[in-house]
C-alpha positions in Angstrom: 116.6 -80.1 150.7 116.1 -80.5 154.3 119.8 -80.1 156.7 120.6 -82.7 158.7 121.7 -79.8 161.7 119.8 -76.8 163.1 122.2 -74.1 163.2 120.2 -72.5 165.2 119.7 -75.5 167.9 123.5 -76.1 167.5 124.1 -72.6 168.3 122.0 -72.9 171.7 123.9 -75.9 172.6 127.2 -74.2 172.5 126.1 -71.3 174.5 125.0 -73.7 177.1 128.0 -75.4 177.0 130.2 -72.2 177.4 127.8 -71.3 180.7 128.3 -74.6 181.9 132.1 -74.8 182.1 132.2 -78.2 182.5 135.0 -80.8 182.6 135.4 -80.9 178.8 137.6 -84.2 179.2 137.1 -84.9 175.4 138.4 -81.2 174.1 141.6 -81.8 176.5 142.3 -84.9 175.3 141.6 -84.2 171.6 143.5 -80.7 172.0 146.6 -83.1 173.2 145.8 -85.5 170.2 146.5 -82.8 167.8 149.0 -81.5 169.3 150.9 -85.0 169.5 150.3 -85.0 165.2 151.8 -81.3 165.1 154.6 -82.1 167.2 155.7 -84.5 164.5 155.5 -82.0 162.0 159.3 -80.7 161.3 158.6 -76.8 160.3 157.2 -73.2 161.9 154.1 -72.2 161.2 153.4 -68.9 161.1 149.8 -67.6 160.7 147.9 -70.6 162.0 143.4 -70.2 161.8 141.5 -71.7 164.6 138.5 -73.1 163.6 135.5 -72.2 166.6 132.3 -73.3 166.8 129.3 -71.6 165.9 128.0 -68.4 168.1 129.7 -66.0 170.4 132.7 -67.2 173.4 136.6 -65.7 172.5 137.6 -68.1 170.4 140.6 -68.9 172.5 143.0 -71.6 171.2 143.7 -74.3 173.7 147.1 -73.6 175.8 149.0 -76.7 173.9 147.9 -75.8 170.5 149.0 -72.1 170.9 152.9 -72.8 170.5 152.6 -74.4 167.1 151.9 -70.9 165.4 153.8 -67.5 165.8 150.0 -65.9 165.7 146.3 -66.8 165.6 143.3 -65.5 164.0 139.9 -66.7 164.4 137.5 -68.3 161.9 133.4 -69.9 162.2 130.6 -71.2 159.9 128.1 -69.0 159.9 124.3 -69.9 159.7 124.6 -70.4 155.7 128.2 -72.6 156.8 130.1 -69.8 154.7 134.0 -69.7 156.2 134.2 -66.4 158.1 137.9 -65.5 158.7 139.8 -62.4 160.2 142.4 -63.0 158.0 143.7 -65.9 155.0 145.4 -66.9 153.6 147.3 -68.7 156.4 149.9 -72.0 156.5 147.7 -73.8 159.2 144.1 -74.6 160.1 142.6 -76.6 163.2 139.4 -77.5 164.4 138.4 -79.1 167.5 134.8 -81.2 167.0 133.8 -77.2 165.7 132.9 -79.3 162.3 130.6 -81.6 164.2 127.3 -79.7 163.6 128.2 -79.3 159.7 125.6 -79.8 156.5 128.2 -79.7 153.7 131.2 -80.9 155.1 132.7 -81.2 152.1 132.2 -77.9 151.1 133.6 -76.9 154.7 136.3 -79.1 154.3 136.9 -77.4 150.7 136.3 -73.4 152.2 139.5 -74.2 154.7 141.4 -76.0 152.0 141.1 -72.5 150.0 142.4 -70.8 153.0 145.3 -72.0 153.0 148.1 -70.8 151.7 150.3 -73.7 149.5 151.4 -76.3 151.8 149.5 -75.4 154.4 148.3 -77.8 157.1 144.8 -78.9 158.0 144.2 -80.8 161.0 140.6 -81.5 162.7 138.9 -83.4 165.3 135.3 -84.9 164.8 133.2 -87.7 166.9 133.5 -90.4 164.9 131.3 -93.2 163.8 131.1 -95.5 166.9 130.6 -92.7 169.0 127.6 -92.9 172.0 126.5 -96.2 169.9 125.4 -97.4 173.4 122.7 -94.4 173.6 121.5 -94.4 170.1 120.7 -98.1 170.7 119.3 -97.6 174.3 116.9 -94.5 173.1 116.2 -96.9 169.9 114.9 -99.5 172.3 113.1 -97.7 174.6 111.0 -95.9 171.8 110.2 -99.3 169.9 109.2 -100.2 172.7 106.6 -97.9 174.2 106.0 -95.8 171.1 106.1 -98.6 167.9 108.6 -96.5 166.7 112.4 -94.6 167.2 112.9 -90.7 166.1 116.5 -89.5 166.3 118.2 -88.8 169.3 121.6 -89.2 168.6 123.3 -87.4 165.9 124.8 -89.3 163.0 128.7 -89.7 163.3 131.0 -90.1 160.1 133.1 -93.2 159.5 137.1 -93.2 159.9 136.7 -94.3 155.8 134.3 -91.9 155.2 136.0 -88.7 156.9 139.2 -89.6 155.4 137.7 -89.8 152.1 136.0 -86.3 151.9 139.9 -84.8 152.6 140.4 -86.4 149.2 137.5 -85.0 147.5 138.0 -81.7 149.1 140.9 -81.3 147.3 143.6 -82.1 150.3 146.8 -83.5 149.0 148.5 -86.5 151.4 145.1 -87.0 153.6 145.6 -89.1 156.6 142.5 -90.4 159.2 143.1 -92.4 162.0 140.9 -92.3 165.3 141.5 -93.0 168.9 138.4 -94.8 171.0 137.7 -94.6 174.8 135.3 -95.7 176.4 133.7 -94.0 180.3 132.2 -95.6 182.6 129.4 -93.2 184.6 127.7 -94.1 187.8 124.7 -92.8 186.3 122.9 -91.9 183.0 122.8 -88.0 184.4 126.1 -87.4 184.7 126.5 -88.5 181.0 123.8 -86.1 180.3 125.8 -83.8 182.1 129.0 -84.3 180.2 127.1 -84.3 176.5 126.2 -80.7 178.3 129.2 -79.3 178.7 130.9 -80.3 175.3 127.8 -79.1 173.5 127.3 -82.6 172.4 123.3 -82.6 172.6 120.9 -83.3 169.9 120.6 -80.3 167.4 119.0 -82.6 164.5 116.6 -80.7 162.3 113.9 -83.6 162.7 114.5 -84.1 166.0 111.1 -84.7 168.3 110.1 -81.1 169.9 107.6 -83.1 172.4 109.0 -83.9 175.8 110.7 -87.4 176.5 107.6 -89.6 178.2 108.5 -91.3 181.5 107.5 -94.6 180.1 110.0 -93.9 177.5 112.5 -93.1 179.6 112.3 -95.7 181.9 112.4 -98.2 179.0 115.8 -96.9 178.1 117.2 -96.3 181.0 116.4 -100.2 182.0 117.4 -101.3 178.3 121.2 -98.8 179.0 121.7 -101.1 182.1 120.7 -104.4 180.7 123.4 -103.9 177.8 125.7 -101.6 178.8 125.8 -101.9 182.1 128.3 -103.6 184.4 128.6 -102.8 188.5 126.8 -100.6 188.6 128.3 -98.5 186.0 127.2 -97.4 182.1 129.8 -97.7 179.8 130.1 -94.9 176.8 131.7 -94.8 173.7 133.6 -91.8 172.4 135.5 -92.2 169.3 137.4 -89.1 167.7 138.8 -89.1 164.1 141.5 -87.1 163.8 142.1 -85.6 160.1 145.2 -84.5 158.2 145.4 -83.0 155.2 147.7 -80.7 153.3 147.2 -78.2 150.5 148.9 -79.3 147.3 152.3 -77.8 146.5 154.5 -78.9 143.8 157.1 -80.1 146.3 154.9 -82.5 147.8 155.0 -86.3 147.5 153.3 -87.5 144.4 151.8 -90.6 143.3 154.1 -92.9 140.4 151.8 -92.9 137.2 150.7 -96.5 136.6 153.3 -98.9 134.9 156.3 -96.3 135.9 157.5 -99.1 138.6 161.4 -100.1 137.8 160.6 -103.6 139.4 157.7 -106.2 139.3 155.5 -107.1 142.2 155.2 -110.6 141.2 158.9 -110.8 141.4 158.4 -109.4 144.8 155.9 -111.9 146.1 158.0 -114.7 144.4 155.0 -115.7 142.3 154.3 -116.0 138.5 152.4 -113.5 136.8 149.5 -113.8 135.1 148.2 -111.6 131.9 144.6 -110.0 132.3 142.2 -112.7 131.1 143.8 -115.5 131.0 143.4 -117.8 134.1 145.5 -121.0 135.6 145.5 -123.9 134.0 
């Protein structure tokens, strides 16, 4: 079966993105995001596992997150998205869009729900489904248009539903998605290109086009970008992170009432009349 990510593409961007330096906006604000969701979490972790992208860099957890554990140790995918980890298991476990470039992500999401110790806390950032939707649709434009035909130029990004979900099927007890949208304005589609840059936020598709981007195909999206997403000037952009929580299951966790264990009736509730399976009103 073909992946959806090159590993090996994926890895390139990062490196870039780490020579680059950039102003990361998205990783500050997401760092703060999950930060904001530990901070209402009422216990000490100790031994927390920070989740880093693919390739080399330090692995170095972001200033605000550091607090939230008494120490760190570092963890990656690795080419065959295997969990590689200095040290599990541990109480909690973050990653910071480091799942973005991610084949299985259930069976990543299922690797970090082993690593945990019981009760242990999961929390994540990815890009979520509405993300760069003005791009996707400018590039699809612009290649219908002078080609007959669109190739992918914009990864796919999981829905809110979706991501949520998989926490579920992973195994994660009391899984929680909820994502935060915002929207930039750039005076120009190259410093957008420049920001994708610098959060390593290019396209590392596995059937992505190798051949260079034709001029006639650019200008076509370029024109289509400022037709429909443009206003004074400016092109908007759409970034959309999901934020997920999930725990791993301990017997002193919340659990679900079995069905027909409810001491009052929702019908009596709502003030209504029940009615028995198969019959209808009259």
């Amino acid at each position: 079966m073909t992946p959806l990510f090159d590993f090996a593409a994926a890895l390139r961007a990062q490196e870039r993105a780490r020579r680059l330096d950039g102003d990361a906006f998205l990783f500050a604000a997401a760092a703060e995001g999950l930060a904001d969701r530990l901070g209402a979490v009422t216990r000490r972790f100790e031994h927390g596992l920070w989740v880093a992208p693919p390739g080399g860099g330090d692995g170095t957890v972001p200033a605000v997150l550091r607090p939230f554990a008494a120490r760190w140790s570092l963890g990656r995918f690795d080419a065959l998205e295997r969990l590689e980890a200095q040290a599990v298991p541990c109480d909690l476990a973050i990653s910071l869009y480091s799942l973005q470039a991610v084949n299985d992500l259930p069976g990543a999401l299922a690797q970090l729900r082993r690593a945990l110790k019981p009760d242990g806390l999961f929390l994540a950032a990815l890009l979520g489904g509405g993300s760069l939707k003005e791009l996707r649709d400018a590039f699809a434009h612009g290649e219908s248009l002078t080609r007959g035909g669109a190739s992918p130029r914009v990864s796919p990004f999981a829905d809110v539903r979706d991501l949520g979900a998989l926490l579920g099927r992973a195994g994660f007890a009391l899984p929680v998605a909820d994502v935060e949208r915002l929207t930039v304005r750039y005076g120009d589609f190259l410093a957008l290109a420049r920001d994708l840059r610098a959060h390593g936020f290019t396209n590392v598709l596995a059937q992505r086009s190798r051949t260079p981007l034709r001029r006639d195909t650019l200008a076509a999206m370029l024109a289509q970008y400022a037709r429909a997403h443009g206003a004074d000037g400016r092109l908007a952009a759409t970034f959309e992170t999901v934020f997920l929580t999930g725990w791993a299951p301990h017997e002193s966790q919340q659990q679900p009432l079995r069905p027909g264990s409810g001491a009052a009736r929702l019908a009596d509730a709502l003030g209504t009349v029940e009615i028995p399976a198969g019959e209808k009103p009259g």
